[in-house]
N, C-alpha and C positions, 0 to 999 in steps of 0.2 A: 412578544408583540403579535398583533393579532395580522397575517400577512394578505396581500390585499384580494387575493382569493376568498379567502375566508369571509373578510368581510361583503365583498361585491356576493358572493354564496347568500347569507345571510340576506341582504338587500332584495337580492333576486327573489328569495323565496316570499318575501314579505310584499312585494311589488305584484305577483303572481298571486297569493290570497288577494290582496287587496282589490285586483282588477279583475278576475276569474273566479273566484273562490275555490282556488285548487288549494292542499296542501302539499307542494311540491319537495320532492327529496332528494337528497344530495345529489345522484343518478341521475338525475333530469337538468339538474343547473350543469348545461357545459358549457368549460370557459376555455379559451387558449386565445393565446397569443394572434394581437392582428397583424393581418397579411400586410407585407411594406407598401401593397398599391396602395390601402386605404389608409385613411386620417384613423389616429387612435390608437392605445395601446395595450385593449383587451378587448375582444370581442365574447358577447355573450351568444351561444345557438338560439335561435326562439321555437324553431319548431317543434318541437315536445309542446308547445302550449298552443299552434296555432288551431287543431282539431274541435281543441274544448273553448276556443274563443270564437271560434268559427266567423274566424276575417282570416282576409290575406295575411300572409305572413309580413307584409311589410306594415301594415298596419298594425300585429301584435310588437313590432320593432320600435314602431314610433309608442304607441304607448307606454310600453317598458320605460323604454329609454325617459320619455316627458315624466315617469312617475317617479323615475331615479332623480332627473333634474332637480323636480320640488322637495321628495323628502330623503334625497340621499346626505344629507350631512354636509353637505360641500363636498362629495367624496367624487365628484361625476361633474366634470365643466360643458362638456358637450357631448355630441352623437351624432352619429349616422347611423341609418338602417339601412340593410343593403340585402335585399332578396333572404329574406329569413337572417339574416347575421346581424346581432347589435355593437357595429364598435364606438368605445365606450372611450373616449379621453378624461384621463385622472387630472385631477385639479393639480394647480403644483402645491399648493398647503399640505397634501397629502401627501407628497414625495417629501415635503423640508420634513415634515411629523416623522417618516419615516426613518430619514436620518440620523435625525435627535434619535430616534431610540435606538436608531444601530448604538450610534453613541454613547447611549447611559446604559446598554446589555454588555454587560464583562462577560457573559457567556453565547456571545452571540453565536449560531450555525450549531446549536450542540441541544442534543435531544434529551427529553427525561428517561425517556424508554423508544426502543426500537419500533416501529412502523406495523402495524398488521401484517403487510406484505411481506417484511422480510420475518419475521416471526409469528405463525399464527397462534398463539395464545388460549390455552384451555380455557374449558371453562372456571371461574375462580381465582386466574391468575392474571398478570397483568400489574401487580402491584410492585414497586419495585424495581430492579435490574434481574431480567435473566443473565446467565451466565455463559460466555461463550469460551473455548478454549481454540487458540492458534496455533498450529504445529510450525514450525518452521525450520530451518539451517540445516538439520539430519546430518551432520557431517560425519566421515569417517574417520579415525585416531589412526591414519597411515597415509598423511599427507595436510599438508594445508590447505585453506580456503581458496576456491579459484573464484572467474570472472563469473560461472556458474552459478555458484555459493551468493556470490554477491547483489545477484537478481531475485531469489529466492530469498534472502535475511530482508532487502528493501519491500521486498512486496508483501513477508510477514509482519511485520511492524508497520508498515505504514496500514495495513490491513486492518491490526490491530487497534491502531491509534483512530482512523477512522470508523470500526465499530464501536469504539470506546465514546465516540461526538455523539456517535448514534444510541447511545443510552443501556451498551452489554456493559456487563462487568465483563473484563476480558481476560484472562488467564495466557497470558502466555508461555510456551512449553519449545522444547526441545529434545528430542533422545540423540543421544549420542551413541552411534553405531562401534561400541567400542570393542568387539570381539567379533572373530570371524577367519574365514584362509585367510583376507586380504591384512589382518592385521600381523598374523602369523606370518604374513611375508614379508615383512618389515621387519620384523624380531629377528626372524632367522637371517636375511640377507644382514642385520649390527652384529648381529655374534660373528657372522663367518669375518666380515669383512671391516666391522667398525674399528678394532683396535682400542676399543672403549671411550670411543669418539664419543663427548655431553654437548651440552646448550654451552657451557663454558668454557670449555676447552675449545672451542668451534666458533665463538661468537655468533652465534647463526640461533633464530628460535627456534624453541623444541618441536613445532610442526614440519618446518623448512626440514631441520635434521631428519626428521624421520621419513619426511616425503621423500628424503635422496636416497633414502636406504630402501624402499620400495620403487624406485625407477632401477636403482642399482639391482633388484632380485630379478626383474624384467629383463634386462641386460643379459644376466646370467643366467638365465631359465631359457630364455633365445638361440643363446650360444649352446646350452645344452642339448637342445630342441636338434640345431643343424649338425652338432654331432653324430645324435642316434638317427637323424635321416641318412646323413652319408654313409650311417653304418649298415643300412637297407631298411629301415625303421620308415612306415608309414607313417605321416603327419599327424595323426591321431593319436596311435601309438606312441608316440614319441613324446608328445604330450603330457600325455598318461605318467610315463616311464619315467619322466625329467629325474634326478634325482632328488632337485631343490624341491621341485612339488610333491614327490614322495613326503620328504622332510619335513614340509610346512604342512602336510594335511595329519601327521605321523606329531606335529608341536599342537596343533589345534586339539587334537583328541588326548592329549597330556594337561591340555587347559580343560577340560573342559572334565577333566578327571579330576580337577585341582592340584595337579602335579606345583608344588612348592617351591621349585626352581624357576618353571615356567610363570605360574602367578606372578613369581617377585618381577621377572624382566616385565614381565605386561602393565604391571601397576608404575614401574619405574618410567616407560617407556611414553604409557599414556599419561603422567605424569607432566611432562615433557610440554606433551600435544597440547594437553586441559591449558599451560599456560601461554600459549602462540596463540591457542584462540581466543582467549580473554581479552590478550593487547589486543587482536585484529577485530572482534566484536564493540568494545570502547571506543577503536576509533573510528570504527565506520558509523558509530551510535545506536546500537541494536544492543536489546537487553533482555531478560526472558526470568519470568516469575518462578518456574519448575524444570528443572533441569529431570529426565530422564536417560537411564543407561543400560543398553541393551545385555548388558554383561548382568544387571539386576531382573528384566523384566523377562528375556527366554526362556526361563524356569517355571513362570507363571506360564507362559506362551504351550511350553511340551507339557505343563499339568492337564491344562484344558482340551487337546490333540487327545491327549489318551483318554483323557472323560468321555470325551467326542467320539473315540477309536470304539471304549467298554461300550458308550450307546447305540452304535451302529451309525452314527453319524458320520465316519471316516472307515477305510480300513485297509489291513496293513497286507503287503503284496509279500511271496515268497522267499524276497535275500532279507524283509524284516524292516522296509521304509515303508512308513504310512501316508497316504492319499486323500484326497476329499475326490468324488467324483462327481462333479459339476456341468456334466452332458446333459441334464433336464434343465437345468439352467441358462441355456444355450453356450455354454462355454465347456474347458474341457478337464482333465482329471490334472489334481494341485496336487505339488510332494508338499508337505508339511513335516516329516523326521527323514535322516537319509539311514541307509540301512546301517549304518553304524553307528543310530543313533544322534547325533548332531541333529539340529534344530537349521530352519531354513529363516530367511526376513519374517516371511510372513508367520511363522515360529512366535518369533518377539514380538511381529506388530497385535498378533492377538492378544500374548500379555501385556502389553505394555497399554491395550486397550483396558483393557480390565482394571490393571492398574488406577487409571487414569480416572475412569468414572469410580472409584471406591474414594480416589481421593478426592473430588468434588465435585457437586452438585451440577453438572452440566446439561446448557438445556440446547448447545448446538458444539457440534464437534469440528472443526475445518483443516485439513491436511493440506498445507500448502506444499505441492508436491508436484514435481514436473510431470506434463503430458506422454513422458513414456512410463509412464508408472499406471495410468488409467487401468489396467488391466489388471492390476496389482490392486486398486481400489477398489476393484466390483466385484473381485472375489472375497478379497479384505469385511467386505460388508458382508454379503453372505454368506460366508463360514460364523462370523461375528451372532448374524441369526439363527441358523443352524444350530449354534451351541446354546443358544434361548438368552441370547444377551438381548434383553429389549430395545438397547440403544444402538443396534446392528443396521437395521435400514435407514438411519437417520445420519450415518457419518457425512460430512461434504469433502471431496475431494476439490480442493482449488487446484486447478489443472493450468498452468500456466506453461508456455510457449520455451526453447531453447533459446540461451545465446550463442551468435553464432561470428564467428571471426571472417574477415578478408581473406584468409587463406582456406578457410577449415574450420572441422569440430576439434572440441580441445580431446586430449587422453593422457590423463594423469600418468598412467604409467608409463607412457615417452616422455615423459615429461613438457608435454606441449602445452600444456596450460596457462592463462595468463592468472597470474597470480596475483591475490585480490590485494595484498601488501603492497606488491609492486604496483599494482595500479593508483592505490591512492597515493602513493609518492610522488607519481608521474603525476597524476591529475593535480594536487598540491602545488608541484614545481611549477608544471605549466602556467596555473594561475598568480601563481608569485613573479614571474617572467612577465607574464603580460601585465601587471600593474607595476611595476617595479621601472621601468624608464619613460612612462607615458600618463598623460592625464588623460583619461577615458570619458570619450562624451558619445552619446546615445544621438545616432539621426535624428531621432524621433522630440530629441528637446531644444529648444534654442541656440542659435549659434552663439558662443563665448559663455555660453550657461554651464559652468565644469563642477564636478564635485572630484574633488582632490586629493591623492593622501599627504599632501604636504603637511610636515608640523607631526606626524606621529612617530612612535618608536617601532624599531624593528622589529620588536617582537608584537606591539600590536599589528604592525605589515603582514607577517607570520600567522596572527591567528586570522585577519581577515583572509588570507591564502588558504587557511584550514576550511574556511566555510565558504567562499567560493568555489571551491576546488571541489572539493568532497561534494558541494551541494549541486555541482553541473552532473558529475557522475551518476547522482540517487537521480536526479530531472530527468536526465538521460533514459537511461533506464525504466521509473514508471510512468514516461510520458506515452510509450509504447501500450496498445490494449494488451492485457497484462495474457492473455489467451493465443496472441501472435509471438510468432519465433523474431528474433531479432538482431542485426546488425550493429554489434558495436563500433561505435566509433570515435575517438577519444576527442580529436580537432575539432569534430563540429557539435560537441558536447560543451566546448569549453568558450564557446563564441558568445561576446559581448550582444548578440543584436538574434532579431530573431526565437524561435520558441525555443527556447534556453533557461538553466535555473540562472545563471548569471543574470542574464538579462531583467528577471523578477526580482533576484536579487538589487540590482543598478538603481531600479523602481523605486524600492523600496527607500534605497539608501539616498537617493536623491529627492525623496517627500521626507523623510529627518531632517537632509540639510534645510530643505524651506521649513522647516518648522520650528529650528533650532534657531536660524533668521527671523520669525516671525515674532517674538519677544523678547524684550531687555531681562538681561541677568536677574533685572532687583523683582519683574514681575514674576517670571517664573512659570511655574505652571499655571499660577492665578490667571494669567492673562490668557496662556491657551485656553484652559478651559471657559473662557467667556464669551468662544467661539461660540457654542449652544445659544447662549443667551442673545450673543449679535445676533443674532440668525431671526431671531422672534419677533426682533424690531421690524416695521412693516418697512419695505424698498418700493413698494409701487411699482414691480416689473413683474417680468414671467422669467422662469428658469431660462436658461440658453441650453438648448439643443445640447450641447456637450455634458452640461450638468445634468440633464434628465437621465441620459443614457447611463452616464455613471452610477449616479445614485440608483438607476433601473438595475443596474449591473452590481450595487453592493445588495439591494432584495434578495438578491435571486442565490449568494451563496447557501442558505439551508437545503434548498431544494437541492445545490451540488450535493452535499455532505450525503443527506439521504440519499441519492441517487447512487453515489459512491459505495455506500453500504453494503444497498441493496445488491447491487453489479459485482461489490468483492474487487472495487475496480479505483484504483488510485488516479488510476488516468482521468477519471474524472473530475478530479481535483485539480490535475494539471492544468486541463484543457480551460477549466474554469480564471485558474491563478494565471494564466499566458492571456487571456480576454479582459480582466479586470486590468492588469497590467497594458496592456494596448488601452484601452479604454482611457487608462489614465492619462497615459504618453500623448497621447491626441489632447485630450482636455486641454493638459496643458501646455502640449504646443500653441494653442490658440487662445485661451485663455489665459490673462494675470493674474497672478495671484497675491503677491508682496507688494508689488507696484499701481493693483487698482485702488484708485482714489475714493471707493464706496466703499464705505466700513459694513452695512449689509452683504453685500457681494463679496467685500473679502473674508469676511467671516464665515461664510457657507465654500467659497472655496476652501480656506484652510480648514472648515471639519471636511467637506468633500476630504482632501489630502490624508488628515491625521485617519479618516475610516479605511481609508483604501491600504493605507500601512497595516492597519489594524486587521483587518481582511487577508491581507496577503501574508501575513507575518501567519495568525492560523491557519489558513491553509496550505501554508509550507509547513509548518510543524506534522500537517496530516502524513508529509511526506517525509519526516523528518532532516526536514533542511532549516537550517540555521540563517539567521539573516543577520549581515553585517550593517552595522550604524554607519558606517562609511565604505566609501568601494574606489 
């Protein structure tokens, strides 16, 4: 549908020939939003035309305006002209029109292709979806997913799913950091200490298990540490000396020799891990088209270092570790091999770059990767150049913010971490507690107006607890600008009222029950959908205030979506879903809707209703939250 931009564009330019003989160009129609002093709900600038009309500006205002009146289509009820500004009040015809097609667009808020701006487009192309690839989750195989993990998987998928509305094909990706010391220290501290402790014998998943056996070598490398100090061993030294760290850097260069014993425990181990993350990936609802693993792409990663090293593009210092020097750059000299050979991160992330683009056609790359990594990024890219990869300066680093606890940063190896498992348990519970002795009614709607879980099964209680619960967490979370550090906080995540996903959630599920109320079993859908049709019948009134805003507030979701895009920024989606949701909440605190006696007015209420569900239900899927039919 053609949005009313678009059209008032059009209009304007034709109004402007018509009265000037300019041919005016997009660049010259400016439009925004009117100011609350004034009457109207778009104002046009007139001054770009008032030079070549050579009147006041208030006079180029009233003409405008009087030429939109007669031959605007009925698009334009009235005007004011105010010192060069034309604000423009839309007819309400055009607000019901616009409705209906929200209504009959099953694709509404979703693009055929991405925006100029967020991709500029060669020459030639344009046709199509370009392709964009998401990095996300990067976990390492020597622990489970924390609260961390948890901010980073929502903000890649919901990324995802938002560039996807936006008209990418989207490739989503994952490597999996599965070789390394850190993993070696997990290995070694099960052999010394597990006693061939499994996921089975254990009842524990194979991440949890392994993450204990890595807090456990911390423990022990600690202990070893205060030994060789009290022995007169400097803090560094002693470090160095650990025995355990001996041993695990002494297992790492046996994997990476392919030593046979070693391999076997590694593949077993990560084994293990690969299935902890799967459950905690399914339930959090995050899913990935290409899984990469660092254990495959390092080898491509030191190919490239020594092409780089033979070119003079890198080179290698006297114990035998190779370098990039990066002082003309304004940054400083990279290890990329260490002297005995071993490969560093950015090792893998060069192969795994490489990799990446052989496997397909990508026309924008996005590393959603936290803000202490930036540094890691901008060398990442120019080495990527350097080596003559043409898709070297074009990577995007999505740089997003820390979460950060009431007490502190987390650190896996004290095991301080909140743990992403345990968290959705807790968030789960909580929301099962709080529906589980009480019927929940929202300030914002009328008194003795409940929507109920009376009359359902426990295990339907259960799944509405799965998607409340879960859904306050992901809200939580990308409701924050995804670029700030942030403050978890579990109780005021999980709060019925307020900018909460429950609360959108309550919305939602309370415009079902009026809708579910609003026709007999034998009509069916027949009946709702003849909402449209009531609507057409002529009522002899004007919108009410509460209806305009609404339906002004269902227009405006494309423009979130694109904006979202463009920004890499889900928060804007939230901020949009928490406005359409207030929006509603007022409507209809003030307004009836089953109970008005106008079959006009009730019929544009209940499409009002059935769009805002409609509305809200996509753009929570942007964020991947789930909406309950009841709450």
């Amino acid at each position: 549908m053609n949005s009313l931009e678009q059209q008032l564009t059009t209009l304007a330019k034709a109004a402007v020939k018509a009265l000037y003989g300019l041919d005016a160009t997009d660049a010259q129609i400016q439009l925004q939003k009117t100011r609350p002093e004034f009457e109207g709900n778009i104002t046009l600038v007139v001054f770009p035309f008032v030079k070549l009309a050579r009147k006041a500006p208030q006079a180029v205002g009233d003409e405008i305006g009087n030429w939109l009146l007669v031959n605007g289509e009925g698009l334009v009820a009235k005007f004011n002209a105010v010192q060069g500004f034309l604000n423009l009040s839309i007819s309400d015809a055009f607000w019901v029109n616009q409705l209906q097609a929200i209504d009959a667009d099953e694709t509404y808020g979703r693009f055929e292709r991405p925006s100029e701006k967020a991709f500029p487009f060669r020459e030639g192309e344009g046709v199509g979806s370009p392709l964009m690839m998401v990095e996300y989750s990067s976990p390492n195989t020597n622990k489970p997913l924390h609260l961390g993990h948890v901010r980073n998987n929502l903000l890649g998928y919901s990324i995802a799913k938002i560039q996807e509305a936006n008209g990418w094909k989207v490739v989503k990706t994952n490597i999996v950091n599965d070789r390394g010391i850190h993993i070696c220290k997990s290995m070694l501290a099960w052999l010394k200490f597990g006693n061939g402790e499994t996921p089975e014998s254990s009842g524990k998943k194979g991440d949890h298990l392994i993450g204990d056996y890595y807090v456990r070598f911390d423990k022990e490398y600690k202990a070893q540490i205060a030994e060789l100090m009290a022995a007169g061993k400097d803090e560094e030294t002693a470090k160095r000396e650990a025995p355990l760290m001996l041993e695990a850097q002494e297992m790492l260069r046996k994997w990476e020799a392919n030593d046979p014993e070693v391999r076997a425990l590694w593949a077993k181990m990560n084994e293990w891990v690969y299935a902890g993350f799967d459950e905690t990936y399914k339930r959090m609802g995050v899913s990935f088209d290409k899984i990469y693993y660092e254990s495959n792409t390092y080898l491509e990663g030191k190919s490239e270092v020594e092409k780089g090293l033979a070119s003079g593009a890198f080179y290698r210092r006297e114990d035998g570790s190779v370098w990039a020097d990066l002082t003309k750059d304004g940054l400083d000299e990279k290890l990329l091999l260490r002297s005995d050979g071993t490969s560093v991160y950015m090792t893998q992330d060069i192969g795994t770059a490489k990799l990446r683009f052989q496997d397909y056609p990508i026309d924008k790359m996005v590393y959603v990767v936290g803000n202490e990594q930036e540094y890691h990024f901008k060398v990442l890219s120019i080495l990527l150049d350097r080596l003559g990869f043409p898709f070297g300066k074009e990577l995007v680093h999505f740089s997003y913010g820390m979460v950060e606890l009431p007490n502190g940063k987390m650190k896996s190896r004290e095991g301080t971490v909140v743990d992403a498992d345990d968290l959705m348990d807790k968030m789960v519970a909580d929301a099962r507690e709080i529906s589980k002795d009480k019927v929940h009614t929202l300030r914002s709607f009328p008194e003795g107006d409940k929507n109920t879980l009376q009359g359902i099964t426990e295990a339907e209680a259960d799944e509405i607890a799965r998607k409340v619960g879960l859904g306050a967490l992901k809200y939580f979370i990308l409701k924050v600008d995804p670029r700030k550090n942030m403050l978890f906080n579990p109780a005021e995540s999980i709060d019925f009222n307020g900018n909460t996903g429950p609360f959108i959630q309550y919305t939602y599920a309370r415009i079902q029950s009026v809708l579910r109320k609003s026709y007999s079993p034998k009509d069916g859908l027949a009946a709702e959908r003849s909402y449209s049709e009531a609507v057409l019948q002529p009522s002899g009134r004007s919108l009410e205030d509460k209806e305009l805003a609404l339906i002004q507030r269902l227009t405006e979701y494309p423009a979130a979506v694109r904006t979202a895009g463009e920004d890499f920024s889900p928060a804007v989606i939230c901020n949009y879903a928490y406005a359409l949701a207030c929006d509603f909440n007022s409507f209809y605190h003030d307004l009836s809707i089953l109970n008005e006696p106008d079959e006009s007015k009730r019929a544009l209420r209940l499409l009002l209703a059935r769009n805002v569900a409609k509305v809200l239900q996509s753009a929570m899927a942007l964020l991947g939250i789930e909406m309950p039919e009841r709450m």
